[in-house]
Residue frames as a rotation matrix with the C-alpha (Angstrom) as fourth column:
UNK 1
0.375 0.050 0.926 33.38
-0.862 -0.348 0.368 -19.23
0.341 -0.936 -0.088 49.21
UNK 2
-0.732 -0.597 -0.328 35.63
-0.272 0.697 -0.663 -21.74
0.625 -0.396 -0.673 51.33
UNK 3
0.402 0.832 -0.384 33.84
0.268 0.294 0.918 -23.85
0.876 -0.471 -0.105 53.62
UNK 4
-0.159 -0.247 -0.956 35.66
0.900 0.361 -0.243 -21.99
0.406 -0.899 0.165 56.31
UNK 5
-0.826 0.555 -0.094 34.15
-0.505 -0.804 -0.313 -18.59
-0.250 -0.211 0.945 55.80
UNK 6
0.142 0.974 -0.177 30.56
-0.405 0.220 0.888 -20.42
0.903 -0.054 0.426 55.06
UNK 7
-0.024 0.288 -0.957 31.32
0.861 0.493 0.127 -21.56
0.509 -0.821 -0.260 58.50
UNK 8
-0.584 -0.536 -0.610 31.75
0.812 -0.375 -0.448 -18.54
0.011 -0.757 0.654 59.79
UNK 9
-0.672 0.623 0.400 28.98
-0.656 -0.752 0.070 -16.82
0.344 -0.216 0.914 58.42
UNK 10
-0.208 0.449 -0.869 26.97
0.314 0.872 0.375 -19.54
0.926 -0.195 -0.322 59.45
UNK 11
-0.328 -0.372 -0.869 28.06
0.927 0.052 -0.372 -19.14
0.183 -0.927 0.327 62.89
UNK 12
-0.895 -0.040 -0.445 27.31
0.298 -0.794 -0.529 -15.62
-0.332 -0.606 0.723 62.59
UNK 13
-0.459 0.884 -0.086 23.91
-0.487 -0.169 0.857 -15.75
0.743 0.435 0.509 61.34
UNK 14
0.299 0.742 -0.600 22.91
0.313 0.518 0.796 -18.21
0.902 -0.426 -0.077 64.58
UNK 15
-0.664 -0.680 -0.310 24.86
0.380 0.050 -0.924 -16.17
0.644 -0.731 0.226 67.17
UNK 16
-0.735 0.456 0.502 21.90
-0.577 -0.810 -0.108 -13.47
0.357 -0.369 0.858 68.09
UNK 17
0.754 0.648 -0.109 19.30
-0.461 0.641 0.614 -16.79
0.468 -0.412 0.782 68.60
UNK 18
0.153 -0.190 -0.970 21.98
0.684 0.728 -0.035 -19.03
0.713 -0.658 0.242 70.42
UNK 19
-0.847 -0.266 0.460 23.11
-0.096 -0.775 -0.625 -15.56
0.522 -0.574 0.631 72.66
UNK 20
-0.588 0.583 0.561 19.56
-0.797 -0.537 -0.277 -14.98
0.140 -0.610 0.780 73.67
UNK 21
0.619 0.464 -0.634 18.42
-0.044 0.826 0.561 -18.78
0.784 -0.320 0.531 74.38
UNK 22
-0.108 -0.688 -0.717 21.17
0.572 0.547 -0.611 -18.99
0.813 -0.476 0.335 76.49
UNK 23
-0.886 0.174 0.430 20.55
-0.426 -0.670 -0.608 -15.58
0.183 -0.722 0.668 78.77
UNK 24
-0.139 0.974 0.177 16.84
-0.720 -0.222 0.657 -16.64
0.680 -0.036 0.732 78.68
UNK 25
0.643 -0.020 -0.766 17.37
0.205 0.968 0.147 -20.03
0.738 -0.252 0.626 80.04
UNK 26
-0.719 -0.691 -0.074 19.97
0.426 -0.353 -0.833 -18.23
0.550 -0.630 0.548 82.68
UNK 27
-0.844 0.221 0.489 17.51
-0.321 -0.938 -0.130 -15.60
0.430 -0.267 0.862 83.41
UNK 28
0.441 0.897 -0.039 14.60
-0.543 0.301 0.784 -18.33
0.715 -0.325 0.620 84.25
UNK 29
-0.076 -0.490 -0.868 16.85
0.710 0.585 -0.393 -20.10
0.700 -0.646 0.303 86.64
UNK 30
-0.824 -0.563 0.068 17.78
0.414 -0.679 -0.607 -16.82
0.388 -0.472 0.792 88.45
UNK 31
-0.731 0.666 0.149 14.34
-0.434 -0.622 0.652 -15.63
0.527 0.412 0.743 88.25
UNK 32
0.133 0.960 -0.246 11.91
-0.758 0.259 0.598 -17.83
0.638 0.107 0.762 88.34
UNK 33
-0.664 -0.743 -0.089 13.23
-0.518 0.542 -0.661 -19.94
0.540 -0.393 -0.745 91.35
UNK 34
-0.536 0.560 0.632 10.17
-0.695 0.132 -0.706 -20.29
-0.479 -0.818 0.319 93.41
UNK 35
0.385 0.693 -0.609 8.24
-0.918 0.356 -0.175 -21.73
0.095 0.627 0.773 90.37
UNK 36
-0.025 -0.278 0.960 9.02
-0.009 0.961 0.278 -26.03
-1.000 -0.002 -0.026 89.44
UNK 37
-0.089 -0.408 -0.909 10.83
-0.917 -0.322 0.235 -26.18
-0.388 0.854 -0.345 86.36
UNK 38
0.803 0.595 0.023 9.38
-0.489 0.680 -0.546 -28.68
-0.341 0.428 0.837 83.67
UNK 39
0.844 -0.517 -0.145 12.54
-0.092 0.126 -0.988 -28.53
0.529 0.847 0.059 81.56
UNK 40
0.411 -0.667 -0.622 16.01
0.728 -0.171 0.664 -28.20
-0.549 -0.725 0.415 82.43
UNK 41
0.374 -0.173 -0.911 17.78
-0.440 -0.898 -0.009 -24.98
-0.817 0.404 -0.412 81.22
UNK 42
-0.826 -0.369 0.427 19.97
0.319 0.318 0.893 -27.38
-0.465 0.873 -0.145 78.18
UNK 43
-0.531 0.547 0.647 16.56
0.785 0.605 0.132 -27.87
-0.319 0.578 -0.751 77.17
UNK 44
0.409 0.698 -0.588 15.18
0.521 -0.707 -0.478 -24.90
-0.749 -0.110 -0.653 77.56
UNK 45
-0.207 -0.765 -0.609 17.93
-0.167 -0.586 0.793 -23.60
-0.964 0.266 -0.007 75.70
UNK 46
-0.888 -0.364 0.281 18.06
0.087 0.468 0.879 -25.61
-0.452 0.805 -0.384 72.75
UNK 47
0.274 0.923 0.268 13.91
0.926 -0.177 -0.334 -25.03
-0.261 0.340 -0.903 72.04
UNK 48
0.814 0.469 -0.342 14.46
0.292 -0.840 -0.457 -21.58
-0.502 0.272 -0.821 71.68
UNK 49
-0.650 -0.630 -0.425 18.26
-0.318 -0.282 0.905 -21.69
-0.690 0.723 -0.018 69.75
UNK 50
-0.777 0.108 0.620 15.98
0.501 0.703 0.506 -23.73
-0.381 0.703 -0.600 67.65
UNK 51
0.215 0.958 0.188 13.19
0.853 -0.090 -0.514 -21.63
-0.476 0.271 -0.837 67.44
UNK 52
0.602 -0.225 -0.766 15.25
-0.430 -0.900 -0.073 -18.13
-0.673 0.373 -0.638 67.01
UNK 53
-0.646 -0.516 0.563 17.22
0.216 0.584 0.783 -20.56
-0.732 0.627 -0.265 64.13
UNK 54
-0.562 0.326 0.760 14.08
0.800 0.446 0.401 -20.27
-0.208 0.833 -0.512 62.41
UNK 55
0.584 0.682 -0.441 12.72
0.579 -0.730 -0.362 -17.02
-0.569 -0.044 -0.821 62.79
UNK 56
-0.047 -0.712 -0.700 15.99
-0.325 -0.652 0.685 -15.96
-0.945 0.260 -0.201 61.39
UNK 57
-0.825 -0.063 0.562 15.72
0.437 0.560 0.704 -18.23
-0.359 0.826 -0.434 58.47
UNK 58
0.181 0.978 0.106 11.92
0.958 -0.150 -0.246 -17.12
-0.224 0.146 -0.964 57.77
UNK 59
0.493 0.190 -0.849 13.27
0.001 -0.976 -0.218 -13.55
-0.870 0.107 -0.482 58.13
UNK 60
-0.439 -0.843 0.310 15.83
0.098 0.299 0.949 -14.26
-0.893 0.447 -0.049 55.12
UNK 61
-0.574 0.397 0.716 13.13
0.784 0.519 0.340 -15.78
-0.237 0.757 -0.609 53.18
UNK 62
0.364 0.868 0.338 10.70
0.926 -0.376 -0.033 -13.40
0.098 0.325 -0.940 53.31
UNK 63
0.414 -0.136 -0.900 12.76
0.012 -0.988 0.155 -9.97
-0.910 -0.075 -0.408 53.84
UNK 64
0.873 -0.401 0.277 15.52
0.222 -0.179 -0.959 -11.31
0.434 0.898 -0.067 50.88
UNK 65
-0.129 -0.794 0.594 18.17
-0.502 -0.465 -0.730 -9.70
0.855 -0.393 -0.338 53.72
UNK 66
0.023 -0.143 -0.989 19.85
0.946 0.323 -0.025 -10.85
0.323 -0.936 0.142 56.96
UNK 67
-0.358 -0.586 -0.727 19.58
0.929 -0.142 -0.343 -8.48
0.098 -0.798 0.595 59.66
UNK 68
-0.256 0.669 0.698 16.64
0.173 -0.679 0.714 -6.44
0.951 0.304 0.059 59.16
UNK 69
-0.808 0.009 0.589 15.07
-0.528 -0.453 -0.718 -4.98
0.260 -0.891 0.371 62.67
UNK 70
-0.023 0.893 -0.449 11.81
-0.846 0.222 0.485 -6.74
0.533 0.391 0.750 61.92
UNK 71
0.098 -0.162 -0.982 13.47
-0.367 0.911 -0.188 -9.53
0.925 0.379 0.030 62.03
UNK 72
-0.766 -0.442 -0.467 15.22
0.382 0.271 -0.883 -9.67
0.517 -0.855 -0.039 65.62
UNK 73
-0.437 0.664 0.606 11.97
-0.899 -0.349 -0.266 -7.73
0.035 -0.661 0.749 66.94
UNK 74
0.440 0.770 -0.462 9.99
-0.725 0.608 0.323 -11.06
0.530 0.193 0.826 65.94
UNK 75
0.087 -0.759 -0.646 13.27
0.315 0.636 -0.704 -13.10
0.945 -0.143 0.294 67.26
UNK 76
-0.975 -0.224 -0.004 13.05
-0.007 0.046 -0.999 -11.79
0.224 -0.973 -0.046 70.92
UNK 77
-0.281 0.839 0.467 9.34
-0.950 -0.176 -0.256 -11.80
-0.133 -0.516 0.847 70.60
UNK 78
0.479 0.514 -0.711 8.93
-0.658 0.747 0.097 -15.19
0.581 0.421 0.696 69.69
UNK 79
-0.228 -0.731 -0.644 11.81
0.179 0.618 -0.765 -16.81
0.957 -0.290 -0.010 71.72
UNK 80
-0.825 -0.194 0.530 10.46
-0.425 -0.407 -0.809 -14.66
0.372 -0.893 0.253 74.82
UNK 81
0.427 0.887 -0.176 6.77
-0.881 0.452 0.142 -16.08
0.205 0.094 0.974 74.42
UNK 82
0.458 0.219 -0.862 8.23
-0.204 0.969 0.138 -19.64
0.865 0.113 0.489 74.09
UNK 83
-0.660 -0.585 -0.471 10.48
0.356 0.308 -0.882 -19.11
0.661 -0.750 0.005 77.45
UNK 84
-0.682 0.373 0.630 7.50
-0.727 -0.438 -0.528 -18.09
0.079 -0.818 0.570 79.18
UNK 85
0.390 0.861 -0.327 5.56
-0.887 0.446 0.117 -20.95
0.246 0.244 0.938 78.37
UNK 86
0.161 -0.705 -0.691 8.35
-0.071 0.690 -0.721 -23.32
0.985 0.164 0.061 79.07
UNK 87
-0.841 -0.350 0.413 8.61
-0.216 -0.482 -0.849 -21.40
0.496 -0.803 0.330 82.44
UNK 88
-0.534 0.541 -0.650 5.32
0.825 0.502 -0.259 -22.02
0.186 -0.674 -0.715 83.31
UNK 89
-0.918 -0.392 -0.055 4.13
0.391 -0.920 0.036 -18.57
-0.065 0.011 0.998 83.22
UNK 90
-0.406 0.914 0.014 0.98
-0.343 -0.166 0.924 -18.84
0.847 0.371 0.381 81.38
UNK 91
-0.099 0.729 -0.677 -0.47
0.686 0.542 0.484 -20.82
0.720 -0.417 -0.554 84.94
UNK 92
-0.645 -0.217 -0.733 0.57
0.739 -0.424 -0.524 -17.74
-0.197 -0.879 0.434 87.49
């Protein structure tokens, strides 16, 4: 494998966690206006590319396969949990 298709699957193995850190972090801005954001949305972002980074990895490890349903069910539940907590959610 060249190291320009290992970039590219790369790239496509973190697109579904950077995609949905980025809407989430959009969607608490849009949302959650009334509240006082802790974070700023970069930041917000980058916790949860970082967390759905590793839920994908973890699913790898333990399924053997990319792109199992399991996997992305745990990857929007885990990334949604940590933007609600970031958000402030858990005090309302």
């Amino acid at each position: 494998m060249s190291a320009l298709d290992f970039l590219i699957h790369l790239s496509s193995f973190v697109a579904p966690a950077v995609f949905l850190a980025l809407v989430l972090a959009a969607g608490a801005r849009l949302v959650g206006r009334q509240r006082a954001h802790v974070l700023p949305w970069y930041h917000m972002a980058s916790v949860n590319a970082l967390l759905g980074i590793l839920v994908l990895a973890l699913g790898v490890v333990l399924l053997g396969q990319d792109g199992r349903m399991g996997t992305y069910g745990v990857l929007v539940l885990a990334m949604g949990s940590c933007q609600w907590l970031m958000s402030g959610g858990w005090r309302s």
